[in-house]
N, C-alpha and C positions, 0 to 999 in steps of 0.2 A: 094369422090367428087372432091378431090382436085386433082386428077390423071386423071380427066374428066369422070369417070364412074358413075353414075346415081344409087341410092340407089335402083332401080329395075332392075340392070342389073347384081346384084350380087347375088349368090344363094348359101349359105353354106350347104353342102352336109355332113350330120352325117357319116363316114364312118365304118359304122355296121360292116364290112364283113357280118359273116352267126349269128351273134347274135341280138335279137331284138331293134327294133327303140326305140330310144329315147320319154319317154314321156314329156307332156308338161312342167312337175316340173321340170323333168331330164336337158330339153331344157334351162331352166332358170340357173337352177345349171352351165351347161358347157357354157354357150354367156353370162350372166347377164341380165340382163332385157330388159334394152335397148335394146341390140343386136334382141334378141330372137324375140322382138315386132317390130322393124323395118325393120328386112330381110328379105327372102325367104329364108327359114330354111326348109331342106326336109330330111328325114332317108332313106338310102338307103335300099334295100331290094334283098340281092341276090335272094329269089325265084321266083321274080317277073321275067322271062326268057324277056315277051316284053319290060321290059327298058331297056333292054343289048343290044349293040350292037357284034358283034362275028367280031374283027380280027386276025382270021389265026389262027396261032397255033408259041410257042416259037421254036426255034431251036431242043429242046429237046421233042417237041410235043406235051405242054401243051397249051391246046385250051384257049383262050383270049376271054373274054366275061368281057365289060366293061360297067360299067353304064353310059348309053347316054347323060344326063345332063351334069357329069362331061365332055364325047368327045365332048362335044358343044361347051364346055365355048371358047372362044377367049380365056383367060388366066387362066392355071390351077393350082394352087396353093394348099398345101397340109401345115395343121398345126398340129403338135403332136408332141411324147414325146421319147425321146432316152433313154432306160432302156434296162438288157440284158432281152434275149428272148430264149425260151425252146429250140426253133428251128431255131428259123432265127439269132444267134447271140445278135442283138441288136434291139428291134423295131425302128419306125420311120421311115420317108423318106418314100421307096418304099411301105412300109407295110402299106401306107395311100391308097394307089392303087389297091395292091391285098395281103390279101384280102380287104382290107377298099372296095373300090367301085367293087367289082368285081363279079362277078356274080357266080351262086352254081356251076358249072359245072367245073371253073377254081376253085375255092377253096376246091375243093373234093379232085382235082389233088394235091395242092401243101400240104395240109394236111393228104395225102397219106401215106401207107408204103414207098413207092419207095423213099421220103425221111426224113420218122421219123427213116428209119434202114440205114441212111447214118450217121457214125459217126462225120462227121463235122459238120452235121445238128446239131447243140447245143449250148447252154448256151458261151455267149463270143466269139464265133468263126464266124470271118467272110471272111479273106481272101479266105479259101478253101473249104467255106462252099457253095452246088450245088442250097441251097432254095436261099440263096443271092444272087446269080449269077441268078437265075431263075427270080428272082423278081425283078432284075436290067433291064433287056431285057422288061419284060412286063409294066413297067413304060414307057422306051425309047419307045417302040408300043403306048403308052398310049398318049405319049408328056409330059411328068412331067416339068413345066415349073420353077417353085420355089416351095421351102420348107423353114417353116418356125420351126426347132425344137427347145423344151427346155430340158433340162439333170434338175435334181432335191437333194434337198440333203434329209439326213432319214426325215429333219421336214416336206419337201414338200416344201421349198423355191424353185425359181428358181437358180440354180448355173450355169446356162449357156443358150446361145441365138445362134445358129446357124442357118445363112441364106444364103440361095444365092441357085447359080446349084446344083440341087438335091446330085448327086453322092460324090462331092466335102465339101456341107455344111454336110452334115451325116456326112462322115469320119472324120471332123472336130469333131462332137459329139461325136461321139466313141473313136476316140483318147484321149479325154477331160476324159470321162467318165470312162477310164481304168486307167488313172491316178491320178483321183480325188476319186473316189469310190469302185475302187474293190479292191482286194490282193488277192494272191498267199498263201494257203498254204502247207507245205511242207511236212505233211501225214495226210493222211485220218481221220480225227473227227471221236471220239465215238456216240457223239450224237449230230445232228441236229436238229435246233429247227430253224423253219421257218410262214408267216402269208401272207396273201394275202392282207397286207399295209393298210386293216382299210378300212372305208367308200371311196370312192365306188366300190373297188376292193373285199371287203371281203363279 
């Protein structure tokens, strides 16, 4: 309101990629109450093909199909969480875009062999990794205007706020995150013991 934009002219966009929408409780859980009951709160739905719009294709010829609402907005803004990622490195940032709003035809591509059998596709890797690079391009198509992420510690506190130009505030996240939370070690563990971090990841 105080930016002059009107509590109906802003519409928070659940970025599903190809997983199911948010229900009402769920809706409450992620905005609070408040939020939840006084916004235009929508879950995006890659298989819906007619709220996509189709621009072109990336450099490397993965077709671009973005959900319309978000190519509407006047200002596109993107909020989530910087943790590493199986394949893209680090989530967050672009990965609010595609897949967050992106539609099934682009998320089949980037969820592909062509790069889960690229070795930089992985865990921590983002300089020479091809999906990060991929998904940098199809934000810039996109118009990623701001991002808003946070980095987290084991309890779930917030340990970090990163904002501003997309490409800029992430690497700020990621550099934060390699230094505050991971390590190096120096041979291979007998045994790994891993969890999908508890309610609502598990």
């Amino acid at each position: 309101h105080l930016a002059g934009v009107p509590r109906n002219g802003v519409t928070i966009i659940i970025a599903t990629g190809l997983h199911r929408g948010a229900t009402p409780e769920e809706l409450v859980a992620i905005l609070g109450s408040s939020v939840a009951s006084n916004y235009r709160v929508v879950n995006h739905d890659a298989k819906d093909a007619a709220a996509h719009r189709g621009l072109g294709t990336t450099r490397s010829g993965t077709p671009v199909f973005l959900d319309r609402r978000f190519l509407d907005a006047e200002i596109r803004i993107t909020l989530g969480l910087i943790e590493p990622h199986l394949m893209l490195g680090f989530s967050g940032g672009r990965k609010l875009i595609a897949p967050g709003v992106a539609g099934e035809e682009t998320i089949k591509v980037i969820h592909s062999p062509r790069y889960m059998r690229e070795p930089e596709a992985t865990e921590g890797s983002i300089e020479e990794n091809p999906l990060h690079a991929e998904l940098i391009e199809i934000a810039a198509i996109a118009g990623h205007d701001f991002m808003l992420d946070v980095t987290l510690t084991q309890e779930r506190r917030i340990s970090g706020v990163f904002a501003g130009s997309p490409r800029e505030a992430h690497a700020a996240g990621v550099n934060f995150l390699r230094h505050t939370s991971l390590t190096h070690l120096n041979e291979a563990a007998d045994v790994v013991i891993t969890s999908g971090a508890g309610h609502p990841l598990d």
